[in-house]
C-alpha positions in Angstrom: 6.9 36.2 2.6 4.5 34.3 4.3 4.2 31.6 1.3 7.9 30.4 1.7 7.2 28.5 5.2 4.1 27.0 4.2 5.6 25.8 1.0 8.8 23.9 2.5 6.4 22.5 4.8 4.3 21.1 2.3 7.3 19.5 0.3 8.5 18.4 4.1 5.4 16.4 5.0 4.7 14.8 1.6 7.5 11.9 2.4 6.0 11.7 5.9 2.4 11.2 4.7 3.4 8.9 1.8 5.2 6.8 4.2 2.2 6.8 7.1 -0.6 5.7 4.4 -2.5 2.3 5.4 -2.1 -0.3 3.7 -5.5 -2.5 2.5 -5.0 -6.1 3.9 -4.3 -7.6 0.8 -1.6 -9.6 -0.8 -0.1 -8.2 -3.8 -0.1 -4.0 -4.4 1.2 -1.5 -6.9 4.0 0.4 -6.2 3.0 3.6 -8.0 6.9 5.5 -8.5 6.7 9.8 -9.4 7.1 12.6 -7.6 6.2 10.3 -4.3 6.2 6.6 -4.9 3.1 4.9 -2.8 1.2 1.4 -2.9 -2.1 0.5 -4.4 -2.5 -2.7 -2.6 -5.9 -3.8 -3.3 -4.9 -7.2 -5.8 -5.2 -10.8 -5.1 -2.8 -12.1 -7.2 0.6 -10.4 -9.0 -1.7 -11.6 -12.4 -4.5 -9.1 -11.7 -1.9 -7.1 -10.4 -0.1 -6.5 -13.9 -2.8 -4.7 -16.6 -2.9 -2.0 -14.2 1.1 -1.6 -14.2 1.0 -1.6 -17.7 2.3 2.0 -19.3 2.6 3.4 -16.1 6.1 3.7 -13.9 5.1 1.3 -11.3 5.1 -2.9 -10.5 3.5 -5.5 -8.9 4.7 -6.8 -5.3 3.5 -8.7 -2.8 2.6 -6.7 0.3 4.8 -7.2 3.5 2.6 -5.8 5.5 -0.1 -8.7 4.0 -2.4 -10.4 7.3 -3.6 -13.7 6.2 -7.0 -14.5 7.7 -7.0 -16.3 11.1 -8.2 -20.2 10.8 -10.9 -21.0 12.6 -10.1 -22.5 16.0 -12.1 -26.1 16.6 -14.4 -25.9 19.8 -14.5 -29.5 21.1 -17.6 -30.8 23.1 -18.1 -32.2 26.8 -18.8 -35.4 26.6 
């Protein structure tokens, strides 16, 4: 009896936990789809991206959540 709770809270947080993973700070992932679709973003470019989607139900996107890195600011000297 016991089992029952525990097992419709386990099919209840899998969405939640799937949607809270982190996302690596790069700019293209694989969006995995199954029984819960989540991202593999770990690519550089949508051509590295690709062999891995290949036979699999999944594709290459870019990332939204993608942080380019900052430029570096210019000091400028006292003259």
């Amino acid at each position: 009896m016991r089992t029952l709770p525990l097992i419709l809270l386990a099919v209840l947080a899998a969405p939640a936990a799937a949607a809270a993973q982190p996302y690596d700070n790069y700019p293209v992932c694989l969006r995995i789809y199954g029984p819960v679709r989540y991202d593999q973003c770990r690519y550089t470019s949508i051509e590295q991206c690709r062999p891995s989607a290949q036979g699999i139900a999944g594709q290459c996107v870019t990332n939204p959540w993608y942080q380019p890195p900052a430029e570096p600011t210019r000091r400028h000297r006292a003259r």
